[in-house]
C-alpha positions in Angstrom: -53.5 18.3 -7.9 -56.4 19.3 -10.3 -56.3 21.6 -13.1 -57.8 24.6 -11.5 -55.1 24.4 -9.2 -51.9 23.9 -11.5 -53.5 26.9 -13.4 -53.7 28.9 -10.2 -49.8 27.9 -9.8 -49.1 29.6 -13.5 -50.7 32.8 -12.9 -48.7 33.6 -10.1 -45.2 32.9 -12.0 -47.1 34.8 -15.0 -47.5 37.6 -12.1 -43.9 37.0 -10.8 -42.9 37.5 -14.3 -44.6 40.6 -15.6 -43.6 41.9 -12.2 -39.8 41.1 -13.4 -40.0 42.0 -16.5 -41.6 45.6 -15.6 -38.2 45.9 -13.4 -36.3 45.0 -16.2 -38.1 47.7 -18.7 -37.1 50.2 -15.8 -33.5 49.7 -15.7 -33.2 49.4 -19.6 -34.5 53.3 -19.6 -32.1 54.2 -16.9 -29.5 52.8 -19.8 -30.7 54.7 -22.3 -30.6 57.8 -20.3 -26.9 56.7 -19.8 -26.0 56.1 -23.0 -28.0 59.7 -24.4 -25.5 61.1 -21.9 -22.3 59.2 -22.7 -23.7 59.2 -26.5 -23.1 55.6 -26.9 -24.9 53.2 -29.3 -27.0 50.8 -28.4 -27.1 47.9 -30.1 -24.3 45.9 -29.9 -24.2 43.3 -31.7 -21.7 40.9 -30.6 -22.8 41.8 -27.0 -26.6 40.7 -27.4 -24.9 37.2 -28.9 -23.2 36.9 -25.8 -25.9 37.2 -23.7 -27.8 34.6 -25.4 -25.0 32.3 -24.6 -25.2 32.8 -21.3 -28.5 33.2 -20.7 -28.9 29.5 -23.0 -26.2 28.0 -20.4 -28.4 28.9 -17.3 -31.2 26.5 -18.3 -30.8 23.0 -17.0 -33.3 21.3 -19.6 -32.0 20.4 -22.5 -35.4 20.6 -23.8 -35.7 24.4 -22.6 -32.3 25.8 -23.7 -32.9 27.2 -27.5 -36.7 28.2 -26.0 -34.9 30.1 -23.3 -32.8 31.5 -26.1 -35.9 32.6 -28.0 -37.6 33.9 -25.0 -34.7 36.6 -23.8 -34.1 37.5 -27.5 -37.7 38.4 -27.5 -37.1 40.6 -23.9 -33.7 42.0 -25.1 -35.7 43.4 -28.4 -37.9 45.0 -26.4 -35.7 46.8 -24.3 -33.8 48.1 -27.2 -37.2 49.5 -28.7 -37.9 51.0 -25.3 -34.5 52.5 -25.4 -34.4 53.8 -29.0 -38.2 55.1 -27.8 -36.1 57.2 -25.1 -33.7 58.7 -27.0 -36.5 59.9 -29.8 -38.1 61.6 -27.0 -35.1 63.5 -26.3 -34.1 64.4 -29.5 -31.2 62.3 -29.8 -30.4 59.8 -32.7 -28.2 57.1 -32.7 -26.0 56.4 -36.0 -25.9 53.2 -35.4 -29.4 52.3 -34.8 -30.3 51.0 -38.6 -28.0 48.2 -38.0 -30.6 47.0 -35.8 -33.6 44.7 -36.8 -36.0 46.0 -33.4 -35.2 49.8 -34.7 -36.2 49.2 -38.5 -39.3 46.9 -36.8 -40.3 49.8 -34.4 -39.5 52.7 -37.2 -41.5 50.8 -39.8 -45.0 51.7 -40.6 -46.1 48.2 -41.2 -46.7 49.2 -44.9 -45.7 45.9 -46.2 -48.3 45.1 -49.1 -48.4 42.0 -50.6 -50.0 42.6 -53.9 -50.5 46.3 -54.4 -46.3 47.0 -54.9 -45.7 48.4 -58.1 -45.8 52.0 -57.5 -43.0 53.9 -59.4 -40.1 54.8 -57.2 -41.3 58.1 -57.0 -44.5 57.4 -56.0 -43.0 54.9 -53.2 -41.0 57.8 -52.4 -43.2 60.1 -51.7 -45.9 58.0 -50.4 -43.9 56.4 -47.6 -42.0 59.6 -46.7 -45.7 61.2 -46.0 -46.5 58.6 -44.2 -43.3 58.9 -41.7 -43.3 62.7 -41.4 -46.9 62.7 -40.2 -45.8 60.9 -37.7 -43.6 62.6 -35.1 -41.9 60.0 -33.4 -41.4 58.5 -36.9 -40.0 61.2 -38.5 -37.7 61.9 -35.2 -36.2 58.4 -35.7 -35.5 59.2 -39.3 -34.6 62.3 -40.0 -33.1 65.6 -38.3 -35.9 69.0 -37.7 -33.9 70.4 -40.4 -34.1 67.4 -42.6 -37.9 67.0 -41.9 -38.1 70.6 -43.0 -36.6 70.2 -46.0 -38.3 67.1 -47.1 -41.7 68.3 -46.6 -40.9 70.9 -49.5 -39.8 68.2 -51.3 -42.9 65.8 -50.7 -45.3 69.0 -51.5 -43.5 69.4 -54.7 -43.9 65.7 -56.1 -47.4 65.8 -55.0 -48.1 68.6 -56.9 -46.5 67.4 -60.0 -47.5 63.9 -59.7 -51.3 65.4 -59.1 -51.3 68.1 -61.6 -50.3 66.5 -65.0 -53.2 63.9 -64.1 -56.0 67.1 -63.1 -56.7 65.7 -59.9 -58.3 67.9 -58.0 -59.9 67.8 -54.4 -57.8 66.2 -51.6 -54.3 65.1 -53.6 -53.0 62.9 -50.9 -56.2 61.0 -51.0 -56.5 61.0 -55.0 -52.6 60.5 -55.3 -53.3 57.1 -53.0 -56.4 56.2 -55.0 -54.3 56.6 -58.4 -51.9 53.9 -56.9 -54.9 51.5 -56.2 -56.3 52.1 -59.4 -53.3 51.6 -61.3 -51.5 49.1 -60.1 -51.7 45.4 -62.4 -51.8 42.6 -59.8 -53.3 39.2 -59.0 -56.4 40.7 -57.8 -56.8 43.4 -59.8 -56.4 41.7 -63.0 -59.0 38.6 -62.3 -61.2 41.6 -61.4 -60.8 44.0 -64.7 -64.0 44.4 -65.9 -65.7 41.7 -64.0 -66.0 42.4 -60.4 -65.4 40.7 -57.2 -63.9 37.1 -58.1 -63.4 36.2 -54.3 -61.2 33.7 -53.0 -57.9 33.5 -51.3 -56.7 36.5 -53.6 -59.5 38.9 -51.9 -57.9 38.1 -48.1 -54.5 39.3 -49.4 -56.0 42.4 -51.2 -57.9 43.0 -47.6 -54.4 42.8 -46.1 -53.3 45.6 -48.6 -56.4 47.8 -48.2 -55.9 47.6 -44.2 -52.9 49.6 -45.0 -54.7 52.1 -47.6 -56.9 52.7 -44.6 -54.3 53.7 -42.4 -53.1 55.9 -44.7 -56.0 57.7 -46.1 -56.7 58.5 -42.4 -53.7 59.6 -41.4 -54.1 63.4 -39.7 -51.7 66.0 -41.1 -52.6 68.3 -38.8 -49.7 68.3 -36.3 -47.3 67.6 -38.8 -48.4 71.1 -40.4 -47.7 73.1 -37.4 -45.0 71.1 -36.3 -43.2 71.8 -39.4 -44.9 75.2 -39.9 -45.8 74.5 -43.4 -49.4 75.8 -43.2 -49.3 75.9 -46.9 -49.9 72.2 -46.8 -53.5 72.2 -46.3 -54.0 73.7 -49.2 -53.5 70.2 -50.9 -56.7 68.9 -49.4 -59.0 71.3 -51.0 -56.9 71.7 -54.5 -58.8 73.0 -57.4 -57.4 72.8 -60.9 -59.3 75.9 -62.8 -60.0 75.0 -66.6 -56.5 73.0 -67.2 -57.0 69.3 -68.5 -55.3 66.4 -67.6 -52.7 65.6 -70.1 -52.4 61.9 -68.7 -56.5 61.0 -68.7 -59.4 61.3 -70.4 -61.8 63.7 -68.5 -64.4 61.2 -67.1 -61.6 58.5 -66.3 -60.0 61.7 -64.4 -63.2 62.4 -62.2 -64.2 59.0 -61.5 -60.6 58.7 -60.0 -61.2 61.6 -58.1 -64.4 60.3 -56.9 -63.4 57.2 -55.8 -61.0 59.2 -53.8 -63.5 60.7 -52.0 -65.3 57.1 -51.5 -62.3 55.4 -50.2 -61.9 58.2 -47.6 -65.4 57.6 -46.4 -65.4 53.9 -45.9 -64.8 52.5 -42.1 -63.1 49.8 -42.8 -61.2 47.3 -45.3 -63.8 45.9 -46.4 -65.7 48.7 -47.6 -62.6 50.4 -49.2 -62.2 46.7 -51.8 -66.0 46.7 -52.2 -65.6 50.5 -54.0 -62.2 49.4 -55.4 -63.5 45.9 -57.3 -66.9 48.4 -58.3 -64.0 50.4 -60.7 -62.5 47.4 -61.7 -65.8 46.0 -63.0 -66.7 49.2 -64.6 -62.8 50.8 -65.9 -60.6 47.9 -65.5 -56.9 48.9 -63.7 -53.4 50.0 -65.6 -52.6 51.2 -68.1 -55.4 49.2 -70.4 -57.9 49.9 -68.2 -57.7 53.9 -67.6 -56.9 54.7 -71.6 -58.4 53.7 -74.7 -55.7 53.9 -77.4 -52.1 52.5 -77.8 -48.8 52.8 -79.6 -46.2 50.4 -79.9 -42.0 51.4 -79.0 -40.0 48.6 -79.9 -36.6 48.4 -77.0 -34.4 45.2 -76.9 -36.1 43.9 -74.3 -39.5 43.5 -76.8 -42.5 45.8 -77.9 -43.8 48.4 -75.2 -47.3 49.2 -75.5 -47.7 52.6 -74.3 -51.0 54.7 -74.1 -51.7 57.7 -76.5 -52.5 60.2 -74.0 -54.9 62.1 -76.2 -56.8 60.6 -78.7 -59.0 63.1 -80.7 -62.6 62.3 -79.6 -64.7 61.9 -82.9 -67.9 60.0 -83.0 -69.2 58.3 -85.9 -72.3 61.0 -85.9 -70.1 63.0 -86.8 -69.0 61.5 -90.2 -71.5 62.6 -92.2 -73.2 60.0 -94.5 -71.5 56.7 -95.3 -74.5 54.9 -94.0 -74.3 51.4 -95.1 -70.4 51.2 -94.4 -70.6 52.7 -91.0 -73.5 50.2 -90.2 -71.4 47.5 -91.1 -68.5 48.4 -88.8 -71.1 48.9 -85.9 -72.2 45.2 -86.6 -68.6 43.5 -86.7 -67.6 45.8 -83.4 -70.8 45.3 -81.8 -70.5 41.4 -82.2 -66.9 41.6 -81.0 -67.5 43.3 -77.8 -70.4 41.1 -77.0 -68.3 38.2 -76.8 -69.7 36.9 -80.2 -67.9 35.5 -83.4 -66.3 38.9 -85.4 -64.2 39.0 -88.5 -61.0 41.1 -89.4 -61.8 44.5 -90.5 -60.8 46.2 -94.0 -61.9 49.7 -94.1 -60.8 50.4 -98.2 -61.5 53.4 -100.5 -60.5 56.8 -102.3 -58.5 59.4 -99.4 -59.9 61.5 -97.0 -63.4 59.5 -96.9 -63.4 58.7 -93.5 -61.9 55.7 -92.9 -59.2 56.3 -90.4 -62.0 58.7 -88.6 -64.3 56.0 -88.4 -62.0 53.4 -86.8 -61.0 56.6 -83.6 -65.0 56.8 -83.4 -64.9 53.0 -82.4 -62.2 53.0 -79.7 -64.3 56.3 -78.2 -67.7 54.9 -78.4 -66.9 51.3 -77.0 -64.6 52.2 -74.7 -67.0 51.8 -72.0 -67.4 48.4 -72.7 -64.0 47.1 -72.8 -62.7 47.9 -76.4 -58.6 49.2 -76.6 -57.2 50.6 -79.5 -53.6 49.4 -80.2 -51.7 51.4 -83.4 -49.1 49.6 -85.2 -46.9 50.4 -88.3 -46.1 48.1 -91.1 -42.2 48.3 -90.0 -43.3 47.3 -86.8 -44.7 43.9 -87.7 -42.5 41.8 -86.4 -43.1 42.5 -82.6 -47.0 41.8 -83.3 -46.6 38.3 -81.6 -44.8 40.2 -78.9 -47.8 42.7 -78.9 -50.4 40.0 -78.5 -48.8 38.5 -76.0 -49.1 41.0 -73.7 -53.1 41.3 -74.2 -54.2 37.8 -75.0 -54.6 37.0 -71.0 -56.6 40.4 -70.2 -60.0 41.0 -69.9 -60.5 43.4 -72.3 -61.4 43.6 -76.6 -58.2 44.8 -78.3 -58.5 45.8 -82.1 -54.5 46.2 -83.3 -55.2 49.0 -85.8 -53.2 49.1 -88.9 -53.6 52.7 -90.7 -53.0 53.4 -94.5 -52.2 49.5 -94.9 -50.2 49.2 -98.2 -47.4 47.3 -99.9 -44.9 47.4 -102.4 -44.1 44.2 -104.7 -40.9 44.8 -103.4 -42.2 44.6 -99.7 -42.4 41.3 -97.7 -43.2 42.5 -94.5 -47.0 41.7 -95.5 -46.4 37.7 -94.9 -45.7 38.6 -90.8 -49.5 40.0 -90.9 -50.3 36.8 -92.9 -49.3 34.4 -90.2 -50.5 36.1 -87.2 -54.2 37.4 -89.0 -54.7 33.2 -89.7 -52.0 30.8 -91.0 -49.8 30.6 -88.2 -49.8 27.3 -85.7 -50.9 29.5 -82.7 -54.4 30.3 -82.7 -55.2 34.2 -82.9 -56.7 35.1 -79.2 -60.5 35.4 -79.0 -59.7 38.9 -77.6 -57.9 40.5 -80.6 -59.0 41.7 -83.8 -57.2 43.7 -86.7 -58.8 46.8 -88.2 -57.1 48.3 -91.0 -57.7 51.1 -93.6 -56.1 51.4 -97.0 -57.0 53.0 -100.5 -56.1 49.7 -101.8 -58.6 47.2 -101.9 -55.8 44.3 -102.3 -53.0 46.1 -100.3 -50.2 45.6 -102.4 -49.7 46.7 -105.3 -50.8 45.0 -108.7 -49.6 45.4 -112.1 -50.4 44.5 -115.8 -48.3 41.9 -115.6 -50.4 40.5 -113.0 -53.1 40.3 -116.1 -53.2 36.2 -117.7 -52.8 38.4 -121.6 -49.4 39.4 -120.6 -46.2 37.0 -121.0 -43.6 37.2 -118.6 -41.0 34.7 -117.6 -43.1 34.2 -114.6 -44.4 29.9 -115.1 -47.2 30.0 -112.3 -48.8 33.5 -112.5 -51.9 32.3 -110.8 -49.7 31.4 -107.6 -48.3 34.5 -107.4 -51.9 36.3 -108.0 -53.0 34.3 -104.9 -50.1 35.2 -103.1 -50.6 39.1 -103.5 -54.8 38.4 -102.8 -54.1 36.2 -99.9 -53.7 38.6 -97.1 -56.6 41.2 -98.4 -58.6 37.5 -98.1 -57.9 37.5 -94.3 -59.8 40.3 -93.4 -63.7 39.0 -93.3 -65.2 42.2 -93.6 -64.5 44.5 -96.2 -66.2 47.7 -96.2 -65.4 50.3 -98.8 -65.4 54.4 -98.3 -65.8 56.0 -101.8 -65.5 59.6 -102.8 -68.8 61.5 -102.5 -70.7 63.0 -105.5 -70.7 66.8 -106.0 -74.4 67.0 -104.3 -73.0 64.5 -101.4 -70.0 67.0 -101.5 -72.0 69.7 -100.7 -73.9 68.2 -98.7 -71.4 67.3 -96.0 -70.1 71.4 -96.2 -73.7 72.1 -94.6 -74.1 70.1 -92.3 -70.4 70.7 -91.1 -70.7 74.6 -91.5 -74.0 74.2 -89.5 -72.4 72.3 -86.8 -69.4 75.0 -86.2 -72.3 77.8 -86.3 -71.0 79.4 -89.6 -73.8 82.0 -90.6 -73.0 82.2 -94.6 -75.5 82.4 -97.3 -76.4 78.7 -98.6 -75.4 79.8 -102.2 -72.4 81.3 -101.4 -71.4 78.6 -99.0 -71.7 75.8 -101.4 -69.9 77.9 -104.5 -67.0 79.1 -102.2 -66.6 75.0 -101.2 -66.4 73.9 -104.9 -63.6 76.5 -105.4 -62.1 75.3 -102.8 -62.2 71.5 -103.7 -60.6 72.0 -106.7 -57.5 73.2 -105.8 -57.4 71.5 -102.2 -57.6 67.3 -102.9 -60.9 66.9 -104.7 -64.4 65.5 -103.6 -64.2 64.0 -100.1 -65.1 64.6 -96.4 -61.7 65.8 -95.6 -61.6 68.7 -97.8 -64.8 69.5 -96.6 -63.9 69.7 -93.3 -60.2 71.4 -94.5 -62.8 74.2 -96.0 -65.1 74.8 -92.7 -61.2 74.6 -90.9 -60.1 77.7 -93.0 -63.7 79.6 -92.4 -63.4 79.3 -89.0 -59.6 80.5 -89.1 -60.9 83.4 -90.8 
């Protein structure tokens, strides 16, 4: 016998069988329209193990008795999905039926993702709720018409709120999905922050995830709408937001999103969808650190939180008005940082209201683009800086840990934390992290005339402790200092400020009102300035 004709002799069992087994799927219906009638379950559990027995003890191969086994555990699954299919269709559900592994198989949407998984609970929620009600024979198996109907509410309303607060706009189901892509910190996303497509094994499993994106950003809501009689729902797909702002983004971050909504929705495939996906990655980043620009840090038991400042004021360093030389200097040491180059620690010192604390927000606006993040820390929060960098010292971005109004006390030893982590500790300070910091102290803690070698104190090794108090000012390479302007730099920065805000006051007047106002509001310096233009406009 040759091959041709043993295959000959397998297609007709095949034949024999699919004839058998099309029997079989006929009677299993005619069960299921018995038990819709006699409203019995129908899994049973104990019974299906049975079966197998028996079904095992029919083979007489050893060999073929545990495949036999697999085989009509295979066939018995099937005719309980067929049956469980039955009663959908007639509107019947059985209580029993999430015991059963075929009815969570045939009732799930095959939305298991391998990497893209940490949505919020409430975004799981409503995302995979959506997804079943849009389906009818999903949302049959699931839930009651009056449940449906209720939940659809329910899923409008997180929508809306989950849309709103952001200022997404356009089609929300489509942006809402595109925020999850875009946010979520994975294997894939991560090696791809700001650097584009890295390939590998890690893309197949991110193709894997984006198959099911697809699904869902083509999913028709159509029938669900009438079938539900929420026409109100379509309204969602064309959403405008009028003049509100997003009080979680900053306003470009916020329409990119949206347009890469709109992207994703057009591509025909996987493929496509990663391709625009790894573009924002190169270009924003993902998570938190890559759609904001400026951090706090919340200390909780478990360690320090980093947490974005949702609205950073957006100041550019234009705007400060002279200060040069120091500004120049800042550029430089930023500039080199972000390029990847060698960049010192940052000490921004000088009289109040100069500029100083302006000047370091005008950074983390202007080089956001290229990968700078802001993190603020207090003095009293010190100790979780190793905590702090940490968390950033593995991630493709520039972080400068920014340290405002930097000043100690001789009483005050939280300064030797700083020490050890700015240079002095065994671990190496990441290549990725610099401190900026702004005092009006050009030593940061406090000195005293005691500190001076003409005074006698029973202190034996003044020097050492004179080194002690310079040592952490020595740590920052680049000092730059901010000092009070003179009367005609004074008045200077008042017209250009009143020019900017469109203040039409005589020149002569303008400046005489400003020095009258100096001298009972702080003195010389760009912030009274500003505090005087403040109180014309308020006027």
């Amino acid at each position: 016998m040759d091959l041709n004709e043993l295959r000959s002799d397998i297609d007709k069992i095949d034949s024999e069988l699919i004839a058998l087994f099309e029997k079989r799927m006929t009677v299993s219906e005619k069960i299921a329209d018995y038990k819709i009638q006699a409203k019995k379950s129908i899994f049973d559990k104990d019974r299906e193990n049975l079966k197998l027995e028996k079904v095992k003890s029919l083979a007489t191969s050893d060999e073929n008795r545990e495949p036999t086994g697999e085989l009509f555990e295979k066939i018995m699954e099937i005719s309980r999905k067929r049956q469980y299919e039955r009663l959908s269709a007639n509107g019947v559900t059985d209580e029993n039926a999430k015991t059963d592994p075929a009815y969570r198989e045939l009732n799930s949407n095959n939305n298991s993702l391998i990497l893209f998984r940490n949505a919020t609970d409430q975004q799981t929620y409503l995302r995979d709720n959506l997804v079943i009600l849009s389906d009818k024979k999903l949302a049959d198996a699931h839930f009651s018409k009056e449940e449906q109907e209720e939940l659809i509410h329910s899923m409008m309303s997180i929508l809306i709120e989950e849309s709103a607060r952001r200022g997404f706009y356009g089609n929300l189901w489509h942006t809402f999905l595109a925020l999850l892509l875009v946010s979520d910190e994975n294997a894939y996303s991560m090696a791809d922050e700001m650097r584009g497509d890295m390939g590998g094994t890690i893309k197949e499993l991110a193709l894997h995830d984006l198959s099911c994106f697809k699904k869902w950003f083509d999913i028709d809501f159509s029938d669900m709408t009438e079938r539900l009689h929420v026409p109100e729902f379509n309204s969602l797909f064309t959403y405008e937001v009028g003049s509100a702002e997003s009080k979680v983004f900053n306003t470009r971050v916020r329409d990119r999103i949206c347009e890469l909504a709109v992207d994703l929705a057009g591509c025909s495939n996987a493929e496509e969808m990663l391709k625009e996906l790894t573009l924002f990655y190169k270009h924003y980043g993902v998570g938190k650190f890559g759609l904001h620009k400026a951090f706090r840090v919340r200390h909780e038991d478990s360690g320090a939180v980093i947490e974005p400042i949702r609205n950073i004021r957006h100041v550019e360093l234009k705007d400060l008005v002279g200060y040069e030389i120091a500004k120049q200097k800042l550029i430089d040491n930023t500039e080199a940082f972000v390029s990847g180059k060698k960049a010192n620690n940052c000490l921004l010192y000088g009289d109040a209201g100069t500029g100083k604390s302006s000047s370091i927000k005008a950074i983390a606006n202007e080089y956001y683009d290229r990968g700078l993040r802001i993190i603020e820390i207090y003095k009293h929060q010190f100790k979780d800086l190793n905590d702090v960098i940490a968390q950033i010292k593995g991630r493709n971005y520039k972080f400068i840990i920014y340290m405002d109004d930097l000043s100690f006390e001789e009483f005050e030893t939280d300064y030797k934390y700083l020490k050890a982590v700015i240079e002095g500790g065994l671990e190496k300070k990441p290549e990725n992290v610099l401190i900026y910091a702004t005092s009006n102290r050009r030593h940061l803690i406090r000195e005293s005339f005691k500190d001076k070698p003409a005074v006698l104190d029973d202190d034996l090794h003044r020097n050492d402790t004179v080194q002690e108090k310079l040592s952490l000012a020595n740590r920052f390479g680049v000092t730059i200092y901010f000092g009070a302007p003179e009367m005609k730099e004074y008045d200077e920065i008042v017209r250009v400020l009143a020019d900017r805000n469109g203040i039409d006051m005589p020149e002569a007047e303008l400046i005489a009102e400003a020095r009258k106002w100096e001298m009972n509001h702080g003195g010389l310096s760009g912030r009274t300035a500003q505090q005087f233009i403040d109180y014309l406009l308020g006027k």
